[in-house]
C-alpha positions in Angstrom: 123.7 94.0 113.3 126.2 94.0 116.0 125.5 92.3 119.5 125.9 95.5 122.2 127.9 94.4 125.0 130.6 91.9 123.4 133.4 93.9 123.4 135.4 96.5 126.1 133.1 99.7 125.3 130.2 98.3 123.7 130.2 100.9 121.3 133.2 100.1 119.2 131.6 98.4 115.9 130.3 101.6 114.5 127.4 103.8 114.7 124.0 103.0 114.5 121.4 104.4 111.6 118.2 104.8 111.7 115.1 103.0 110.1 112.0 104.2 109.1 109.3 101.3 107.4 107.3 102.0 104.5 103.7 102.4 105.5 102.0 98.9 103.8 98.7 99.1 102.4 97.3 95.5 102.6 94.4 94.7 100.4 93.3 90.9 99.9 96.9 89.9 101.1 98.5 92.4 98.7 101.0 94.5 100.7 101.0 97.4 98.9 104.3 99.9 99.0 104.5 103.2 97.5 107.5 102.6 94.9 109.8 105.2 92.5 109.6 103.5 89.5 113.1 104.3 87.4 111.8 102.9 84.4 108.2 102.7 82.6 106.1 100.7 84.2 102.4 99.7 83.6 99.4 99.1 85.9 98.7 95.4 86.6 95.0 96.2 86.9 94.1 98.8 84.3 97.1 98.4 81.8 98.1 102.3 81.6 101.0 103.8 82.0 101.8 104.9 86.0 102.6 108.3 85.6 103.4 110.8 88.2 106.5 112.5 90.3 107.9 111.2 93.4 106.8 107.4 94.1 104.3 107.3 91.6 102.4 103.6 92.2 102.1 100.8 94.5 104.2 97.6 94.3 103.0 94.5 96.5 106.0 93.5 98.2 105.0 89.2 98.3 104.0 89.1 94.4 105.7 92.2 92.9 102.6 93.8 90.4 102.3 97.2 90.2 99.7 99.5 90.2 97.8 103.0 90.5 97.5 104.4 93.9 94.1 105.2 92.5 93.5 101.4 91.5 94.9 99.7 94.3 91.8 99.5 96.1 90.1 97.7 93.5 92.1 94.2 92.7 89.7 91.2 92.8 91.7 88.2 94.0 94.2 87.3 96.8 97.8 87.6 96.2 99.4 84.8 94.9 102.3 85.8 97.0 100.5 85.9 99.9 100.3 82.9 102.9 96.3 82.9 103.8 93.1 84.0 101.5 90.3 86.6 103.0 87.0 85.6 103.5 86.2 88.2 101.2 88.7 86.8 98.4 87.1 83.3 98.9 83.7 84.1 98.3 84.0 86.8 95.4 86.6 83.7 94.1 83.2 80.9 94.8 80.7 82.8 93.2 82.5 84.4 90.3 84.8 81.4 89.4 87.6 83.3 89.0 90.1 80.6 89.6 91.0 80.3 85.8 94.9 79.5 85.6 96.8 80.8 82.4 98.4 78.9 80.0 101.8 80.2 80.0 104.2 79.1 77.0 107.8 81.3 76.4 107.7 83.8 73.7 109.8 85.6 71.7 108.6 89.4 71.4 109.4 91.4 67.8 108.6 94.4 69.4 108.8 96.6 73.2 106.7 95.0 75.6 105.7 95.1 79.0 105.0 92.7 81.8 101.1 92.3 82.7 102.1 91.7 86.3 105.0 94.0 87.4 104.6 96.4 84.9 108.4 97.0 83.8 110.0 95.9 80.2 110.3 92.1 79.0 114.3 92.3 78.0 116.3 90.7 75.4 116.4 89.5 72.2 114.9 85.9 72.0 112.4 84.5 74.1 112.3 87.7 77.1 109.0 86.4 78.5 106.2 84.0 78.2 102.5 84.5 76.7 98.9 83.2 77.8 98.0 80.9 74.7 94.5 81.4 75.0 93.2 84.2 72.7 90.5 86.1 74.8 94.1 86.3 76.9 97.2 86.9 75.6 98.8 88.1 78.7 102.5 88.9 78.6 104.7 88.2 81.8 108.6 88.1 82.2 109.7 84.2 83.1 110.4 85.3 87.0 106.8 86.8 87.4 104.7 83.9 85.7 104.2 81.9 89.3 103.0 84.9 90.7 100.5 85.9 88.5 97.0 85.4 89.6 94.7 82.6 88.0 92.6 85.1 86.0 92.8 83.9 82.5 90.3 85.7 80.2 89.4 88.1 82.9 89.2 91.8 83.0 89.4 93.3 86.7 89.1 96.8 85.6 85.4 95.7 83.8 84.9 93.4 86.8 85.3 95.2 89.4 83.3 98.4 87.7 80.5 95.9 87.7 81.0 94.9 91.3 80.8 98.7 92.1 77.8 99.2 90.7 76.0 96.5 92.8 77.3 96.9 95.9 77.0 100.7 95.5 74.9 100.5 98.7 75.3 97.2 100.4 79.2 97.1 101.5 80.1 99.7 104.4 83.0 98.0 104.5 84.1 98.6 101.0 82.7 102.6 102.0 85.2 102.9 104.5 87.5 101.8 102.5 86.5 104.1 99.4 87.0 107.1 101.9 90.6 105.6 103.6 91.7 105.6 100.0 90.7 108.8 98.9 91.9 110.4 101.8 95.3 108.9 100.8 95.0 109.7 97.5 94.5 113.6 98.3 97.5 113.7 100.5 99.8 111.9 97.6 98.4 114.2 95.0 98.8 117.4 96.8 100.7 119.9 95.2 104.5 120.2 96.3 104.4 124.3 95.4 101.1 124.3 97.7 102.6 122.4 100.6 106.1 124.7 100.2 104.2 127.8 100.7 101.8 126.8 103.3 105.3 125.7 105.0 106.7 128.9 104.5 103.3 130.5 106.1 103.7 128.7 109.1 107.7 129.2 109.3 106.9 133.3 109.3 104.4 133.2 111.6 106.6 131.3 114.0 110.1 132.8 113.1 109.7 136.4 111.6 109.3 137.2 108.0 112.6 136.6 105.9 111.3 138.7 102.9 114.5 141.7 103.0 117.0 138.6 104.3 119.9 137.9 101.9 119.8 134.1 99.7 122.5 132.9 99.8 123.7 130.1 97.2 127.0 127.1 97.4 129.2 129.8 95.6 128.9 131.6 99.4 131.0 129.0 101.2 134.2 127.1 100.6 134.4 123.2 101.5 137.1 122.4 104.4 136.1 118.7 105.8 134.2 116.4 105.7 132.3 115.8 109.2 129.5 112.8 108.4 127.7 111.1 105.6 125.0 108.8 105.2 121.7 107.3 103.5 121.0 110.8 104.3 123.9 112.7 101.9 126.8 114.4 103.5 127.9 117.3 106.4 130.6 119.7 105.4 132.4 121.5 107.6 132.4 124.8 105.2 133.4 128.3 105.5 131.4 131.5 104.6 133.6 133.5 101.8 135.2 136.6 103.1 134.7 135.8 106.7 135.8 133.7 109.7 132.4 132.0 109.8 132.4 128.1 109.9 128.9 126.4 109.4 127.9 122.4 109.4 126.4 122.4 105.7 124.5 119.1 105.2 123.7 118.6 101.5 120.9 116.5 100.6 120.7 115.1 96.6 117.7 115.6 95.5 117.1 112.4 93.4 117.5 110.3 96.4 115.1 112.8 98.4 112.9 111.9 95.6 113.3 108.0 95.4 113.1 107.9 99.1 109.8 109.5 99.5 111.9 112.1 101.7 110.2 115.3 100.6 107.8 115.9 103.3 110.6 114.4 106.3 113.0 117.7 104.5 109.9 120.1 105.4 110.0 119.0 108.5 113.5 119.1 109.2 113.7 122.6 107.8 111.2 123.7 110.0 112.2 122.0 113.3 115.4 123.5 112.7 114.1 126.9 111.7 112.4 127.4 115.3 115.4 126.1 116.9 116.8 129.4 117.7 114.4 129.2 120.8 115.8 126.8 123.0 119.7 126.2 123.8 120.0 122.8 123.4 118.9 122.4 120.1 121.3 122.8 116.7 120.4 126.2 115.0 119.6 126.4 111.4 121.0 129.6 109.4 119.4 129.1 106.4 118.6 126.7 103.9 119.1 126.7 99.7 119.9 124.6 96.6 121.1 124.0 93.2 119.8 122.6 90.5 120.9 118.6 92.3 121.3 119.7 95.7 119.5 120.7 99.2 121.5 122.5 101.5 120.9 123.3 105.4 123.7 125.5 106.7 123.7 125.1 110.3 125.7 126.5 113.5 128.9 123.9 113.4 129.1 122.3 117.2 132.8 121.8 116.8 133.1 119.6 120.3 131.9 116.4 118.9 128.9 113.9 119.7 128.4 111.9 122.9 129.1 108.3 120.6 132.5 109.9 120.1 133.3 110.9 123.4 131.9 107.4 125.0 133.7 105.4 122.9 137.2 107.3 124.0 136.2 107.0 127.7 134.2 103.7 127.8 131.6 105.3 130.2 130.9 108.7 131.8 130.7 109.1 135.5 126.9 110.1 137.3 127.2 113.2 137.5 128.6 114.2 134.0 125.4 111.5 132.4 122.9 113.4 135.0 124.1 116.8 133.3 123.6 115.9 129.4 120.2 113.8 130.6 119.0 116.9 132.4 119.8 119.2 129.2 118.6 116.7 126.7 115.5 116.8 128.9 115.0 120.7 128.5 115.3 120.0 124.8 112.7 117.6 124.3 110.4 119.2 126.6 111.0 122.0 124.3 110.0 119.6 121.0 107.3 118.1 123.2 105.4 121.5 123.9 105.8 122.5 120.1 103.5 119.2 119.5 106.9 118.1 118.0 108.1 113.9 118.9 111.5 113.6 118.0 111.8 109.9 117.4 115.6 109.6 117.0 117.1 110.5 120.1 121.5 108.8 120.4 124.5 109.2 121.4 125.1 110.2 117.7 122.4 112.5 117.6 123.9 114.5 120.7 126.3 116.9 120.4 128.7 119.1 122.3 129.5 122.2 122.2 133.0 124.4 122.9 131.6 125.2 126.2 130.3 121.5 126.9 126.5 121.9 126.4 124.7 119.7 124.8 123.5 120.3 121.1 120.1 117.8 119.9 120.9 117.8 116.0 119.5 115.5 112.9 115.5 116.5 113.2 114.4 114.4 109.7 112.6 111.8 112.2 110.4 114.2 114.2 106.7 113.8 113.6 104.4 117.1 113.7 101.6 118.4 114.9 101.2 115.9 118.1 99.3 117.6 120.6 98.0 115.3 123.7 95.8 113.0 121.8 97.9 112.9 118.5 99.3 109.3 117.6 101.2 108.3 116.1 101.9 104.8 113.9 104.6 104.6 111.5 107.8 102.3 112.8 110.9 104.4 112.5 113.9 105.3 115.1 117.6 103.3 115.6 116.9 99.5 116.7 118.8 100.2 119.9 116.2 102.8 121.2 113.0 101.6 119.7 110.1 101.9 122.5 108.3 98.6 122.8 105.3 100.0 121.8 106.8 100.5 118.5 108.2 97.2 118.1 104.2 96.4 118.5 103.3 98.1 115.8 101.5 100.2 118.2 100.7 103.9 118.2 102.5 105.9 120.5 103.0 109.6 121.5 105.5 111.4 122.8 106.6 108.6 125.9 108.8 106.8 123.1 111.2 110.1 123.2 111.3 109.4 127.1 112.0 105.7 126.6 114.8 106.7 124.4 116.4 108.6 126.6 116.5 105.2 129.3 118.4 104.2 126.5 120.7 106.9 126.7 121.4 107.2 129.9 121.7 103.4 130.8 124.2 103.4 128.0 126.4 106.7 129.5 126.1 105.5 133.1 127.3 101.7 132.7 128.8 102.2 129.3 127.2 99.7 127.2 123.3 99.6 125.7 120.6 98.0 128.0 119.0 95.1 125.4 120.9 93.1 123.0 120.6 90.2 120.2 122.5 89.3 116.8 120.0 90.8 114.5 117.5 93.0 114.7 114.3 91.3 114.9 115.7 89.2 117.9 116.4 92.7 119.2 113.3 94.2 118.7 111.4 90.7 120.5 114.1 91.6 122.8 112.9 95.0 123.4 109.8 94.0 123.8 110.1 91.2 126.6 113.0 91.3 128.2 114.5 93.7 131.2 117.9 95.4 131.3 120.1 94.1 134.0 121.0 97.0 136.8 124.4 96.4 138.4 124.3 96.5 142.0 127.0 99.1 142.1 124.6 101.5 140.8 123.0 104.1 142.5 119.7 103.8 144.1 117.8 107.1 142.5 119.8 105.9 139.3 118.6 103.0 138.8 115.0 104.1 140.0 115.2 106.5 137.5 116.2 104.4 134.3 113.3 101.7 135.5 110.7 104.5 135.1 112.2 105.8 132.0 112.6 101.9 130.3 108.8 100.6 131.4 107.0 98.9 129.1 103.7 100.8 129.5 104.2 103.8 128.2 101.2 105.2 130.3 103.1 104.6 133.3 106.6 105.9 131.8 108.8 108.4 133.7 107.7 112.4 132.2 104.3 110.8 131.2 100.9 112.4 133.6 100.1 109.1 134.8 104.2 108.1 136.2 104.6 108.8 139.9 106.8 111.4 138.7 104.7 113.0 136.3 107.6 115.8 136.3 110.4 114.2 135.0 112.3 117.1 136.7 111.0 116.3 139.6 112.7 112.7 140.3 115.1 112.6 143.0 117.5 111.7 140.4 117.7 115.1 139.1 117.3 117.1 142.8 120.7 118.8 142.6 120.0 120.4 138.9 118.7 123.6 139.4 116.4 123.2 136.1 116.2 127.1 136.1 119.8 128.2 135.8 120.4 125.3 133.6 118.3 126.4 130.6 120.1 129.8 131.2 123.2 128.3 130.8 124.6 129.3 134.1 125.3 125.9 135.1 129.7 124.8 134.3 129.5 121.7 132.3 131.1 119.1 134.0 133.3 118.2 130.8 134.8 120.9 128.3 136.2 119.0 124.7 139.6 120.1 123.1 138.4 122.8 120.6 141.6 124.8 119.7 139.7 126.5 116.7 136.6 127.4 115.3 137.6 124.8 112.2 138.6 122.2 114.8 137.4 119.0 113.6 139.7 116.6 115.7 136.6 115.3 117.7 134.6 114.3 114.8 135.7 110.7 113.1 138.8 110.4 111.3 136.8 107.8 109.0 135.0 110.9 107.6 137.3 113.6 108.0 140.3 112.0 106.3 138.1 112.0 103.0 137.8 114.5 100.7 134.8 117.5 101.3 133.2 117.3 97.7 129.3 116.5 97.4 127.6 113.4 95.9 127.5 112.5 92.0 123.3 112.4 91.6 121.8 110.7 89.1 121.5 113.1 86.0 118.6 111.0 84.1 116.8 111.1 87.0 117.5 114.3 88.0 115.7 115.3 84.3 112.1 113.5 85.3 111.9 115.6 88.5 109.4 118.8 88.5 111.0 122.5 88.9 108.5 123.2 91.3 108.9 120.2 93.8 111.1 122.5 95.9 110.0 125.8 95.1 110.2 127.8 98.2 112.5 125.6 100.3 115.1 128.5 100.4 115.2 130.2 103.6 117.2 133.0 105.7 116.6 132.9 108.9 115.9 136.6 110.3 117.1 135.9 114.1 120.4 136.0 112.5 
């Protein structure tokens, strides 16, 4: 993690990526995390196999067992792994004595066998694990996973807890609630990826236009030229349509990793934020979308003028009235999002590109969140450290003010040139974040700085764009009184800065680090690639009919 403001620019030591946590499910200390298992792998708590596409069980993250999404609801005892025991843990532990420790001795297996706890393969030839020595027992574990196992020697939870279930059938509203949380869960988990694709697809033509007579294309369509990005994410191509003078920004996702990174619903999204795109100016615009047999593909319009992190870091800061212009059409783009019930979550300088004319472009739309009308919240923690609202350091659930606090962030860091809160890692950032406030230099303009206080506050109630700020409008601040919002979202404003584009392939204002290596897509993992379903991304191909 670097520490912002250390050196001359304060944005020299690379770009930032973005996080998004696994949602936990805690149950009697367990912290359970939906996992890809690469390997067979066996429930801790009913002893079958965890089968399934996508992340197919739950691993607890303090003890490591693995389990059912179905079962996880059920386990009996604390987790050894965990710090404190529930109330609940402590008196199903008092009254059914199940505080029975195992006696553990090492074992040479003659055949395959798997771990009781974590579920994976005992390996090697002599001595891979160790066994319970008690007979009604005979519990298996690897040599890493026997201090985690819990004391329950002799003991069936799957028997057990049936047992419970029946008694308490009608006394627990607790364990109710908890019944219906996890079969709501289950539903969503379970849902069929065909199903969800064309109910995507649905909602795409109702919004965009029917694609039905539009042509597919397929990779064979378009040439490689350069490479303009890569990531956790895959890779962006600049690549040219065959037969034409057409350049797109082709970013080609492998599917294994969409897979292993529980990425499939965050791709619908993407697809279908970009696929409405096509409505506002300030907003990348997807062409269509296809794939191969290892591959997703978005071929979008190429934005050959670079991003603002490559443009601040070549002229330190930018003047007011040249960070008033991108805030003002960054601000017509999210407003856009905003009043499609769409949060974008992920606003940067890296995320914000130019165009040959100097407009700004929003692009990367895999951390938007859907469907967030006024009283939509929502909870999981996800964005770049730099521009994480407080409320989301919190563990809080937020609306759409985080996008707003974001763009503090962004405009504190074009006006004086370096970010507004910064520590060595990122949980002293995030504490940070949470407590501390930015410093304004006196040289700075008085609706300026007015303006980045209402945007950074704390309260996001009180935030600048939200109905309860003195400027409910964000327009409306006297920082913004000389942008005509009208001609601006025409376009009939001159951008204050025009990049260096001397072709349509022009890729001189993108990173060398990227576009000095070859254009060639990612090796995926072919054994993995075998396990995954045909119809997981049925339907994701798409032509969009405005073009």
């Amino acid at each position: 993690m670097r520490e912002v403001g250390n050196d001359e620019s304060g944005f020299k030591k690379g770009r930032r990526g973005a996080v998004k946590q696994a949602k936990i499910h805690e149950v009697l200390g367990h912290k359970f995390i939906a996992t890809f298992f690469r390997q067979p792998t066996f429930c801790t708590y009913c002893s079958e196999f965890i089968w399934g596409l996508n992340k197919q069980g739950y691993k607890c993250e303090s003890c490591g067992c693995s389990i059912h999404k179905r079962c996880h609801q059920n386990v009996l005892v604390k987790c050894p792994g965990s710090a404190h025991g529930t109330q609940e843990t402590k008196k199903q532990t008092e009254r059914f004595k199940i505080d029975v420790p195992h006696q553990f001795k090492p074992h040479t297996f003659m055949h395959p066998t798997f771990c009781d706890h974590c579920g994976s393969l005992l390996y090697g030839l002599y001595k891979q694990g160790v066994k319970c020595q008690i007979s009604s027992c005979n519990v298996n574990v690897h040599h890493k996973c026997k201090d985690l196992v819990a004391n329950l020697c002799g003991v069936n939870q799957k028997l057990l807890q049936e047992g419970l279930s029946q008694i308490k059938l009608t006394q627990s509203k607790r364990a109710e609630a908890q019944a219906s949380k996890t079969t709501t869960i289950e539903a969503d988990d379970s849902e069929s990826y065909t199903k969800q694709w064309q109910e995507e697809r649905k909602k795409l033509e109702e919004e965009v236009g029917s694609a039905s007579s539009a042509r597919r294309y397929q990779l064979n369509d378009f040439e490689f030229k350069t490479m303009l990005g890569k990531g956790s994410f895959g890779k962006v191509i600049l690549a040219q349509k065959k037969g034409t003078s057409e350049f797109y920004a082709l970013k080609a996702l492998r599917k294994d990793i969409v897979i292993e990174d529980n990425d499939v619903e965050s791709t619908m999204t993407e697809r279908r934020v970009l696929a409405i795109s096509f409505r506002c100016p300030f907003l990348t615009h997807l062409y269509c979308t296809f794939q191969s047999d290892a591959h997703l593909f978005f071929v979008m319009e190429y934005v050959n003028g670079g991003d603002l992190m490559h443009h601040i870091q070549k002229s330190r800061k930018f003047d007011i009235n040249r960070s008033r212009f991108y805030a003002a059409e960054i601000i017509c783009g999210l407003q856009f999002l905003h009043n499609q019930f769409i949060i974008y979550r992920d606003l940067k300088l890296d995320n914000v590109l130019i165009d040959k004319r100097g407009h700004i472009k929003i692009a990367d739309f895999g951390m938007c969140k859907l469907n967030m009308d006024e009283n939509g919240r929502a909870t999981t923690f996800c964005g770049t450290p730099d521009y994480i609202a407080p409320e989301i350091c919190c563990g809080k659930p937020y609306n759409r003010s985080v996008d707003f606090w974001s763009l503090g962030v962004l405009l504190y860091e074009m006006l004086l040139g370096h970010s507004p809160f910064s520590a060595e890692d990122e949980d002293a950032l995030y504490k940070t974040i949470r407590i501390q406030e930015p410093k304004y230099p006196s040289s700075l303009k008085p609706d300026a700085k007015d303006c980045l206080k209402l945007l950074l506050k704390k309260d996001p109630i009180i935030r600048l764009g939200m109905p309860d700020c003195e400027y409910p409008d964000i327009r409306t601040h006297p920082f913004f009184e000389v942008i005509d919002f009208v001609k601006l979202e025409n376009l009939e404003i001159p951008p204050p800065f025009i990049p260096k584009v001397r072709a349509e392939n022009d890729t001189n204002n993108f990173d060398q680090e990227f576009t000095k290596e070859r254009a060639q897509l990612s090796i995926p993992d072919r054994e993995l690639l075998k396990t995954i379903k045909d119809d997981v991304f049925f339907g994701f191909s798409f032509t969009n009919p405005k073009y």
